[in-house]
GUDOMAR-997673 format. One line per field, with one value per residue (C-alpha): residue number from 1; residue in three letters; x, y, z. Coordinates in steps of 0.001 Angstrom, whole numbers, plus 500000, padded with zeros to 6 digits. Layout:
num = [NUM/...] $
residu = [ALA/...] $
x = [X/...] $
y = [Y/...] $
z = [Z/...] $
REM end
This chain:
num = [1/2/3/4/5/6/7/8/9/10/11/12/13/14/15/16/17/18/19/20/21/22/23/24/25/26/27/28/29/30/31/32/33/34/35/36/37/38/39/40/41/42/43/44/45/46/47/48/49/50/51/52/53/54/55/56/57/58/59/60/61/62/63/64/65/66/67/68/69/70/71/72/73/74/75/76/77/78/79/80/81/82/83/84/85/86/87/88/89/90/91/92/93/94/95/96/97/98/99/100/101/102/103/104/105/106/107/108/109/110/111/112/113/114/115/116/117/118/119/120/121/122/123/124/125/126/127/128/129/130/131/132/133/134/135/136/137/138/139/140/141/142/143/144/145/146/147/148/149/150/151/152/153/154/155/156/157/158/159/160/161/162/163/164/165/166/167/168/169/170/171/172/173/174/175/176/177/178/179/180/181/182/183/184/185/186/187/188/189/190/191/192/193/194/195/196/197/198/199/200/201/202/203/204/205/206/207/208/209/210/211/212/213/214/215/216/217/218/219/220/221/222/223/224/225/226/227/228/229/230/231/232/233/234/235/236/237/238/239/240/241/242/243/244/245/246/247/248/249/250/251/252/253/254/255/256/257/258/259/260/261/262/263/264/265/266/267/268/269/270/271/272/273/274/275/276/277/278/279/280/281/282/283/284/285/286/287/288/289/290/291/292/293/294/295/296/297/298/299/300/301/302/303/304/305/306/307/308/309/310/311/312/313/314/315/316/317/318/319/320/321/322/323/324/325/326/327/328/329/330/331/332/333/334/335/336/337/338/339/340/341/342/343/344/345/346/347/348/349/350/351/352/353/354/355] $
residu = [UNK/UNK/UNK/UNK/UNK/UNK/UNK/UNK/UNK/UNK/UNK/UNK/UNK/UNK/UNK/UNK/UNK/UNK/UNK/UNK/UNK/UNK/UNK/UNK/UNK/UNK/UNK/UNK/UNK/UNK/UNK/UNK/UNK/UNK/UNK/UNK/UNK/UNK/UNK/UNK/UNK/UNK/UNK/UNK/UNK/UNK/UNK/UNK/UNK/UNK/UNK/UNK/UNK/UNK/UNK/UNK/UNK/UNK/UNK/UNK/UNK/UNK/UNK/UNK/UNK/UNK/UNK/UNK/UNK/UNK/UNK/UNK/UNK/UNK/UNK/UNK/UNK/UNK/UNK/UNK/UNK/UNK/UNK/UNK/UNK/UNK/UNK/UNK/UNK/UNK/UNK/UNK/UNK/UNK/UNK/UNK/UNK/UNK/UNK/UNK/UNK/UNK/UNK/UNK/UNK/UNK/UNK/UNK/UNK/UNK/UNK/UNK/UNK/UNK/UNK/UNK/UNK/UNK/UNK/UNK/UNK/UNK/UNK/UNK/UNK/UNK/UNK/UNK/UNK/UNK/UNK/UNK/UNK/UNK/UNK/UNK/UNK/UNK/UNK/UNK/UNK/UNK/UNK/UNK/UNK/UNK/UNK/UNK/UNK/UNK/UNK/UNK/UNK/UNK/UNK/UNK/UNK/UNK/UNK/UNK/UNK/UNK/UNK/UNK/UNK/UNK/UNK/UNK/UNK/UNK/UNK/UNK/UNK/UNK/UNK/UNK/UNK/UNK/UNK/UNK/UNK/UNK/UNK/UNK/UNK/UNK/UNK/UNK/UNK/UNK/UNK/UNK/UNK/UNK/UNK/UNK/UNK/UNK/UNK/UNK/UNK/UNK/UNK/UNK/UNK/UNK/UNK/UNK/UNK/UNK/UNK/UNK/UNK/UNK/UNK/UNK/UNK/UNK/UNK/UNK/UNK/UNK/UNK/UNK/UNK/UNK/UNK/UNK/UNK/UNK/UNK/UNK/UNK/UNK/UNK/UNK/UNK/UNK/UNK/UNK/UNK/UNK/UNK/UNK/UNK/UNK/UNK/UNK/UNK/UNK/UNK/UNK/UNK/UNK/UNK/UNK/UNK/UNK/UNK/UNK/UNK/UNK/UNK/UNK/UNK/UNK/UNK/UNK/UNK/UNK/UNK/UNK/UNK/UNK/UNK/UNK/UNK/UNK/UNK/UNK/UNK/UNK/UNK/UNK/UNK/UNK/UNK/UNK/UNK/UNK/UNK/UNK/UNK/UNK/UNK/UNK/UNK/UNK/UNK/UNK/UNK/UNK/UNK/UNK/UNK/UNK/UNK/UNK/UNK/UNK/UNK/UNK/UNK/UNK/UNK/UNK/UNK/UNK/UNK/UNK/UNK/UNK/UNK/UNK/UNK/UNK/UNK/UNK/UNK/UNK/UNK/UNK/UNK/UNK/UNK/UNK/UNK/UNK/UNK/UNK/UNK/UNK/UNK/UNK/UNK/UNK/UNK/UNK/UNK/UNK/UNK/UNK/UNK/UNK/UNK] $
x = [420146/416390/416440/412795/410244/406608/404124/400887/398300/401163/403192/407152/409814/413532/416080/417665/414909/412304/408293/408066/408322/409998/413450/416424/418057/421070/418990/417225/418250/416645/414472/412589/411842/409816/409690/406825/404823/404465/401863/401462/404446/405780/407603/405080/407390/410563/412613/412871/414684/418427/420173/423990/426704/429848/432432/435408/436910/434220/430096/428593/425048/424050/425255/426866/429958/431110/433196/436387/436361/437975/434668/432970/435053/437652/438663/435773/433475/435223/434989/431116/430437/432138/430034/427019/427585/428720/432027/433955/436683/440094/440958/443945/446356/449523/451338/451115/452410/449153/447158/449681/449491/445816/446086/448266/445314/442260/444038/444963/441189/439428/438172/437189/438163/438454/442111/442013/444663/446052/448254/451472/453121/450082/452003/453960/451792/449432/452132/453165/449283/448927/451802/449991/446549/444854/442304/440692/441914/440494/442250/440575/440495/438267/438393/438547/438878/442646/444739/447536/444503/443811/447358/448021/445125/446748/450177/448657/446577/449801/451850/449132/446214/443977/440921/440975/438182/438671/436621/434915/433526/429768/429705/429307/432636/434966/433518/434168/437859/437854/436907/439153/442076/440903/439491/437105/435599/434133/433260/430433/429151/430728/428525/425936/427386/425929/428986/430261/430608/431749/429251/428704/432519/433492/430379/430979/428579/426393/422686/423304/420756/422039/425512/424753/422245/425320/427981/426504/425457/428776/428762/431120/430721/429452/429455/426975/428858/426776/423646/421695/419522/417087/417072/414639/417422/419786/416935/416914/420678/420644/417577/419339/422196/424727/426287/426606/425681/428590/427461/428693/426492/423400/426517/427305/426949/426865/428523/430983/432412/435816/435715/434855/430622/430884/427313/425759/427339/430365/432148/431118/433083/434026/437584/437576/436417/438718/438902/440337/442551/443938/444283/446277/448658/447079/444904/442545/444446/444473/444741/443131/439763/437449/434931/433229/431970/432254/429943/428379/425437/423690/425296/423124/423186/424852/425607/423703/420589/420879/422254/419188/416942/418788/418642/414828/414057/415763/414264/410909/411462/412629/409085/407086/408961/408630/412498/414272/417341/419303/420080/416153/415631/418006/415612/412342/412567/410118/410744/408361/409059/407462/406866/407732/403929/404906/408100/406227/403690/406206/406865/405102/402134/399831/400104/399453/396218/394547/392930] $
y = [719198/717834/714387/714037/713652/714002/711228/711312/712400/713752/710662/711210/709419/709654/709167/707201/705081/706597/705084/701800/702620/705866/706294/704958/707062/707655/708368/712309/715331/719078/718623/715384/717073/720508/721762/721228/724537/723843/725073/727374/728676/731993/733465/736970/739216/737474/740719/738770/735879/735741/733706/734579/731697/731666/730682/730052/733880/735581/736517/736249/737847/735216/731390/731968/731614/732218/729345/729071/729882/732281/733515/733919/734842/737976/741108/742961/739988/739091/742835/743160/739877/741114/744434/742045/739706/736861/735654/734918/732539/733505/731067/729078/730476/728843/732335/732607/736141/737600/735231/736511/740248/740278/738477/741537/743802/741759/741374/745619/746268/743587/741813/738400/736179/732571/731351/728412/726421/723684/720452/721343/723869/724098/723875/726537/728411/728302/729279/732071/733309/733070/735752/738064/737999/734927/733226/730380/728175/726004/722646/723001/719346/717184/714332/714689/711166/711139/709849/712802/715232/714255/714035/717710/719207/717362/719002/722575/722129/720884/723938/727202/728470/728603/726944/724683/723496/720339/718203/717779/714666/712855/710165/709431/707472/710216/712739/710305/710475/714449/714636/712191/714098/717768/718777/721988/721999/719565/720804/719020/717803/715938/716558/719020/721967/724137/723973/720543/717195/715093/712446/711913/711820/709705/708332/709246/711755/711472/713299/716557/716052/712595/713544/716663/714243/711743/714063/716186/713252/713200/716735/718011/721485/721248/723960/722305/723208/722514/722007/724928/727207/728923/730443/727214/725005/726691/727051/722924/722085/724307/722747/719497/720492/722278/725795/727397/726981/727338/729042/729086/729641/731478/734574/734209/737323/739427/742900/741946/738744/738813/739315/741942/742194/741378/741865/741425/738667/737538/733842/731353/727853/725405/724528/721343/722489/721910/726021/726636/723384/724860/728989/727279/724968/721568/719828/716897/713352/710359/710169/713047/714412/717799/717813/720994/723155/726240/728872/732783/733899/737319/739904/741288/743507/743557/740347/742248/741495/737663/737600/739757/737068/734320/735892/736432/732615/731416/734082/733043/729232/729512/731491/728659/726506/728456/729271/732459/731326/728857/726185/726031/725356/722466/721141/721945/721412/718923/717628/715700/713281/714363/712899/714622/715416/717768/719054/720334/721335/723847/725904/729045/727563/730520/729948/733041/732832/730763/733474] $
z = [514367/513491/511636/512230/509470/509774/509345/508628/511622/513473/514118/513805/512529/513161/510059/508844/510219/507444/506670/504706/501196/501358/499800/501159/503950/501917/498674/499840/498324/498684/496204/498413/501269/502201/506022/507716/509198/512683/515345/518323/517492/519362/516306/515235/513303/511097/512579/516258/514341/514529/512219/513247/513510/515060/512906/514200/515312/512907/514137/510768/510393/507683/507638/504029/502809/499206/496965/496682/492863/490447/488745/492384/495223/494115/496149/495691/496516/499854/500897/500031/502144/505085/504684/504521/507617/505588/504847/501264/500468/498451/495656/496080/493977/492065/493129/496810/496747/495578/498256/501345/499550/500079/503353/504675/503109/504518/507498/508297/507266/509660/506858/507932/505257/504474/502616/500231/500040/497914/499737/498024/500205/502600/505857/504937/503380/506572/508938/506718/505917/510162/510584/508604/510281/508801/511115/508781/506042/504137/502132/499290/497609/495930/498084/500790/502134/501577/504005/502811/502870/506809/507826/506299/508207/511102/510740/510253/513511/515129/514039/514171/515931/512577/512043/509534/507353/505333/502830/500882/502622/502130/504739/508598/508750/506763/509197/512509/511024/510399/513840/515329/513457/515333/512111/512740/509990/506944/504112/502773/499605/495948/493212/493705/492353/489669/487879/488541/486497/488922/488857/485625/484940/487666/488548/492339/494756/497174/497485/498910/502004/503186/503083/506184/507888/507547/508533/511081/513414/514268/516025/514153/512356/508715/505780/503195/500070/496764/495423/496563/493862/496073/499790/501123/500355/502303/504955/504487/504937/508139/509553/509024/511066/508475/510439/507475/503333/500443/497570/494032/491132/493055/493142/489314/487180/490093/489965/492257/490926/489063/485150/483066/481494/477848/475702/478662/480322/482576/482961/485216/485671/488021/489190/487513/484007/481288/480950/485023/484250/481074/482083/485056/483521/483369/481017/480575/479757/480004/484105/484954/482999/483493/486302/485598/482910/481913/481323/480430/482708/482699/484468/487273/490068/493074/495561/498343/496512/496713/500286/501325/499916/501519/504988/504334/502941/506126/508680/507164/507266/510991/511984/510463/512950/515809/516274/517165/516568/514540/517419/518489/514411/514101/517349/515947/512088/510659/507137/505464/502227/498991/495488/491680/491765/494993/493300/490084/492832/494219/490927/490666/487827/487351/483403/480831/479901/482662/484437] $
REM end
């Protein structure tokens, strides 16, 4: 994975050891850095790019997976993914019937499919899921720095063949324990979601970038989960050594999202809002309060549409860096530290009138 960041008259530095005066290596997010358009590069057409991962048993065309939540990943959306080259993730679900029912489904149709699961019951639950066909869980908590969330994964590893995915985890020492543990997978990222609270309620996150530089120089595997709103920021969080980006709200309102279209518009929440917490039998009190909001967004057309721009933003950012594939980008990537001035820069700002 590329941790290198351009300097000025082509001198290079390596993070986390960044220029004098930049921000602290644990301190970048997206929004800090841009890629850096490299030269001589080999790269003519963006059709001779191949952006496939192998996940676990699954050859995914495009390094996305879809979030575990109710208002994002249904039936309908998992199948459409799979059509697409990507991959979805089932809910975890307080009646396990309906999440082994589908399982049976998925598994007859060769629907590659990712299975959420909750630490109550997960053993079980992952043994049981295996018999029918499942391939890849995920333990789908909030913290994923628990010592019961580690020694779960543990157990499951100990007593199937799945693949597990764990987190979600933001730091270099919770991944050296992930790995340590046989963990396949972290899940990365607390904070950065479109739909999430979590540090402004409990004050705890880490910026989205740091966390995969962080995580992945550990070598193990990392799905970025969180903070992404357009295709270059998946492009980043590859090029900085994530195998694959989680996305949430870039999917909302789609066609193929669970809910029904009312005036125009379909639900949208996180799994901590006060609305999941309440439609599944809990509620904010005085030890436990609502991480995430809830929401109505446009309803739009179908999930195809924003996977085809994703696979084209990251096809297009791997020809400016001269890579044909997704293991010579993590080598070749150049980021470069920017200013507000640059952000603002990077909005479309023909203005009405101007011209």
């Amino acid at each position: 994975m590329s941790k290198t960041f351009y300097g000025a008259l082509g001198r290079k530095f390596t993070w986390p050891d960044l220029p004098l005066g930049s921000p602290p290596a644990t301190a970048i997010t997206y929004d800090d850095v841009l890629l850096v358009p490299q030269a001589n590069t080999a790269i003519g057409r963006r059709q001779d790019v191949d952006i496939s991962v192998q996940f676990g048993p699954y050859t995914l065309k495009v390094p996305i997976i879809a979030a575990p939540m109710d208002t994002i990943s249904g039936e309908r959306m998992i199948y459409k993914l799979a059509q697409l080259g990507a991959i979805g993730t089932l809910p975890r679900n307080d009646d396990f019937s309906s999440t082994h029912a589908l399982c049976e489904t998925f598994s007859q149709k060769g629907t590659a499919c990712v299975y959420a699961l909750g630490l109550k019951n997960a053993i079980v639950e992952a043994q049981t899921l295996e018999k029918v066909g499942a391939r890849v869980i995920l333990l789908d908590v909030a913290h994923g720095g628990m010592e019961k969330v580690i020694q779960t994964a543990s157990k499951i590893k100990e007593a199937t063949h799945l693949i597990v995915v764990l987190g979600n985890i933001v730091t270099y020492e919770q991944a050296l324990v992930y790995k340590k543990a046989g963990v396949d997978w972290a899940r990365v990222g607390v904070g950065p979601g479109g739909a999430c609270t979590t540090r402004l309620v409990a004050g705890n996150g880490f910026p989205q970038l740091s966390a995969i530089f962080e995580t992945t120089s550990t070598g193990i595997p990392v799905i970025a989960d969180g903070g992404i709103r357009y295709p270059g920021d998946a492009a980043k969080a590859i090029a900085a050594g994530a195998h694959m980006v989680m996305v949430g709200s870039m999917f909302a309102g789609c066609e193929e999202t669970p809910g029904e279209v009312i005036n125009g518009m379909k639900a949208y929440r996180g799994q901590a809002s006060e609305s999941y917490m309440k439609d599944n039998g809990a509620s904010p009190n005085a030890f436990r309060s609502a991480e995430g909001i809830s929401t109505q967004v446009p309803a739009r057309g179908s999930v195809e549409h924003v996977i085809f721009n994703f696979a084209g933003g990251i096809r297009s950012a791997m020809s400016y860096a001269g890579a044909k594939n997704i293991v010579e980008f993590q080598k070749q990537a150049l980021f470069n530290l920017v200013t507000q001035s640059v952000q603002r820069e990077n909005q479309a700002h023909v203005m009405k009138g101007t011209r």
